[in-house]
C-alpha positions as CSV (number, residue, x, y, z in Angstrom):
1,X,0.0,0.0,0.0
2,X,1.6,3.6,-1.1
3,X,2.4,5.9,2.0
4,X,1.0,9.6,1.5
5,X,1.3,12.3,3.7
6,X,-1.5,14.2,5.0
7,X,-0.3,17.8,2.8
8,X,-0.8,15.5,-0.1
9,X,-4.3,14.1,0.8
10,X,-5.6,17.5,1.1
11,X,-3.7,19.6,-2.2
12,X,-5.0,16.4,-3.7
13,X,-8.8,16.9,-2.7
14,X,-8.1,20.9,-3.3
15,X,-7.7,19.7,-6.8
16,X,-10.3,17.4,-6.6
17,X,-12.8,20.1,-5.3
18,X,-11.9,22.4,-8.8
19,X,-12.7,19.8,-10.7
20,X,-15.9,18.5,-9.5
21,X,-17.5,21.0,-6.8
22,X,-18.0,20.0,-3.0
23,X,-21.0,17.3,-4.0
24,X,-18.6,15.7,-6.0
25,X,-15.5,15.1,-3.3
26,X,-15.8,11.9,-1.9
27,X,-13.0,9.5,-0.3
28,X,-13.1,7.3,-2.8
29,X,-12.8,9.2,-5.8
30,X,-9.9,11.1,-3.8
31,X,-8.3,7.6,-3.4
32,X,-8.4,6.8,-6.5
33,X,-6.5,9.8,-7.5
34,X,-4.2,9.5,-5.0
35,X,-3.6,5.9,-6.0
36,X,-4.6,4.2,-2.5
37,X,-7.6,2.2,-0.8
38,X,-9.6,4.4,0.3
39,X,-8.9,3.4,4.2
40,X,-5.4,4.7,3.7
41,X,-7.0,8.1,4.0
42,X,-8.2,7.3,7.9
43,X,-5.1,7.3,8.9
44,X,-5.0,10.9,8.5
45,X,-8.4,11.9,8.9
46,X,-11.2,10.3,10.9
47,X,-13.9,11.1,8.7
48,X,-14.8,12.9,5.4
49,X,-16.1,16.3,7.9
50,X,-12.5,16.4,9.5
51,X,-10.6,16.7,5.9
52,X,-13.2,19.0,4.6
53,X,-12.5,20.9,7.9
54,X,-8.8,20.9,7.1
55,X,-9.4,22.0,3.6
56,X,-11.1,25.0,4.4
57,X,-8.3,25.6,7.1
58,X,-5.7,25.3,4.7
59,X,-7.4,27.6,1.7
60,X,-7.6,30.1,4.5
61,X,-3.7,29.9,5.7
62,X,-2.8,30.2,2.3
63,X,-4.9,33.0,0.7
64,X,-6.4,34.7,4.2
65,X,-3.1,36.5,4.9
66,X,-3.5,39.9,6.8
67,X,-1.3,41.2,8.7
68,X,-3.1,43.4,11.6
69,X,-2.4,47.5,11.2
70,X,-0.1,49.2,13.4
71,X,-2.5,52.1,14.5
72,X,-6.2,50.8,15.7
73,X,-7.0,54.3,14.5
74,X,-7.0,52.9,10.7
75,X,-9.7,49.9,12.2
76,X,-12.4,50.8,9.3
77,X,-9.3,49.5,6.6
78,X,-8.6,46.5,8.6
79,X,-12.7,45.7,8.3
80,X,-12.8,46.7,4.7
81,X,-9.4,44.9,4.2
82,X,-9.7,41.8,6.2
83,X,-13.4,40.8,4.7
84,X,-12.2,41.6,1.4
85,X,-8.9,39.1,1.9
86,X,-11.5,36.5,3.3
87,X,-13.8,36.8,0.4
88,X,-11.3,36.5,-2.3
89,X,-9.5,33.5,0.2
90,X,-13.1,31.4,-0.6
91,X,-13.1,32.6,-4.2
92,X,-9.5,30.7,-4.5
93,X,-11.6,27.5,-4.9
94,X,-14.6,25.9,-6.5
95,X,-17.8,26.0,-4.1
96,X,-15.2,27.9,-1.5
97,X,-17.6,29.2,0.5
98,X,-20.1,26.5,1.2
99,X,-16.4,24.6,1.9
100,X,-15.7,26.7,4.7
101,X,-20.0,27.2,5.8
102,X,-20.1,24.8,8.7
103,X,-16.3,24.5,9.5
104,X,-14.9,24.9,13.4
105,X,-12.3,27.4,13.6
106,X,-8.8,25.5,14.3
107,X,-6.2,26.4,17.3
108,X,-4.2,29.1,15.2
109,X,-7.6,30.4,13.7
110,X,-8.6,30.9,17.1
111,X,-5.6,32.5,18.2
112,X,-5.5,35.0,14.9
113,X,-9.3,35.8,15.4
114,X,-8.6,36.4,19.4
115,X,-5.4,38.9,18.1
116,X,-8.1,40.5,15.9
117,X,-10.5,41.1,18.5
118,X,-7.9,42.4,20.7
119,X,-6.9,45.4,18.0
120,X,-10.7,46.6,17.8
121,X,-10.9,46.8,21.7
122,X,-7.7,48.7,21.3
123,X,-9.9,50.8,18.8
124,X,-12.5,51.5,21.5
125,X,-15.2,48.9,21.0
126,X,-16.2,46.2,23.7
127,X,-14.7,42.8,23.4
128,X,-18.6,41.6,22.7
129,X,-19.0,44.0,19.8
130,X,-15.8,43.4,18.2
131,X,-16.4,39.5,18.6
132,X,-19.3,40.3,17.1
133,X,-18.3,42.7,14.3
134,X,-15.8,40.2,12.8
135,X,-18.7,37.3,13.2
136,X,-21.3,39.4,11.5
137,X,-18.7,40.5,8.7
138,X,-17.5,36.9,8.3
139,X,-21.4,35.7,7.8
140,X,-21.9,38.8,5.5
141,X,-18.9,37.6,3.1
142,X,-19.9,34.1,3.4
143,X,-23.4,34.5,2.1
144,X,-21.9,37.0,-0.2
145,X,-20.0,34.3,-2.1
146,X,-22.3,31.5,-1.7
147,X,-24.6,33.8,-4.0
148,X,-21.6,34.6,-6.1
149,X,-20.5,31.1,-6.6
150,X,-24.3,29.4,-6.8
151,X,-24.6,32.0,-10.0
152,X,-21.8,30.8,-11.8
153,X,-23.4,27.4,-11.7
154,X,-26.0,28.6,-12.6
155,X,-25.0,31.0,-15.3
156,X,-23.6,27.4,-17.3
157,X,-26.6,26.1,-17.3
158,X,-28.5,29.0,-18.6
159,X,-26.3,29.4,-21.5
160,X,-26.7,25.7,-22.7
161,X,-30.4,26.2,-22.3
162,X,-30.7,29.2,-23.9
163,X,-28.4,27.6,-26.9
164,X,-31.2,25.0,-27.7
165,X,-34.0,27.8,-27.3
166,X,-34.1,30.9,-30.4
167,X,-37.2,32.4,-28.1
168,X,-36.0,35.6,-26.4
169,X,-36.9,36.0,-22.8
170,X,-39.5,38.5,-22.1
171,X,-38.6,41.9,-20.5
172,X,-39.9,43.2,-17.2
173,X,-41.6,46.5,-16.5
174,X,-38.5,47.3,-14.2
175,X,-35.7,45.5,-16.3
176,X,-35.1,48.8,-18.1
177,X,-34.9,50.9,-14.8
178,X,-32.7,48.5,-12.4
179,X,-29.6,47.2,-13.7
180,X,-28.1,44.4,-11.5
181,X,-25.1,44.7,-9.8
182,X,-21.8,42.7,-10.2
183,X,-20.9,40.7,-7.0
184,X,-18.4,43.3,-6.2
185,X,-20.2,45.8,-6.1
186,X,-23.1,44.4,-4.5
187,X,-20.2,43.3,-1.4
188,X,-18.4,46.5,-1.4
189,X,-21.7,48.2,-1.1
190,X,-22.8,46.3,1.6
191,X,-19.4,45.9,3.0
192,X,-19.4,49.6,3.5
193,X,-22.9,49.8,5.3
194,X,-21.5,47.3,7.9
195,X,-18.8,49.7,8.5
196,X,-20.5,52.7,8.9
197,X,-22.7,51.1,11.4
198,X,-19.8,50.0,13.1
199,X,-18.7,53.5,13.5
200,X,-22.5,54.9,14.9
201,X,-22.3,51.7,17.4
202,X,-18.4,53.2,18.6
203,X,-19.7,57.1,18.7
């Protein structure tokens, strides 16, 4: 039986994950790309949660990379920077964001959310509002790309259905007055709202 290392179960299931979206990751497909039995796998992870746990962790080491500002006067960039870092860390991978949905933070997470929440009390809020600040941004961004990345799916499968239909599709009363946003805009403009409310709540 070949020996693998844990790093190369999960870059191997990273890949995996591009290839066929989350429904599609399972431990024996993985195996089979990894050229083992699929119990060779246990010995690094108990279960499919824990490595699906671990890939989330490890998208996040690699692309979530912030460093904390110097001055807690500058907190409004490290919200707008820090979601923005943590959106584009589940954009890195196919279905990214419903990866990570679900997922317990690990000991360094803790420790680097923890160091967070230490720089906004430093800012001026209470340690419950900026616990709470960074949850509410982290759900924001999540939902955010679940959208974002549900869309792209879907946008596919539009476009091979409307290939096999010549019938236009019928315009809306309100399609000529409301154009859609892009998802960037949508965040950002959201994004923003969250921290100007985080300001009122700190005045």
């Amino acid at each position: 039986m070949a020996k693998i290392k844990r790093e190369e179960v999960i870059d191997e299931a990273l890949k995996l994950l591009d290839k066929v979206g989350l429904d599609g990751v399972t431990t024996r497909r993985l195996a089979e790309r990894l050229g083992v039995e699929s119990a060779s796998l246990y010995w690094h992870f108990k279960n499919k949660s824990e490595l699906l746990n671990e890939m989330s962790a490890v998208v996040l080491a690699r692309h979530h990379i912030l460093p904390l500002l110097e001055s807690a006067d500058d907190w409004r960039d490290f919200m707008l920077g820090n979601a923005r870092s943590f959106r584009n860390a589940l954009l890195a991978h196919r279905d990214g964001a419903r990866l990570h949905a679900g997922t317990k933070p690990t000991a360094s997470q803790m420790e680097c959310i923890l160091a967070k929440v230490g720089y906004l009390v430093r800012a001026g809020f209470t340690e419950h509002e900026a616990g709470m600040a960074l949850y509410t941004t982290s759900q924001f961004t999540i939902g955010c790309v679940l959208e974002e990345q549900a869309h792209l799916g879907h946008n596919t499968a539009d476009k091979k259905r409307h290939s096999r239909s010549q019938k236009p599709a019928a315009k809306t009363s309100c399609s000529a007055k409301v154009k859609m946003p892009s998802a960037t805009e949508a965040f950002e403009f959201g994004l923003n709202l969250l921290v100007q409310g985080l300001e009122k709540q700190l005045a």
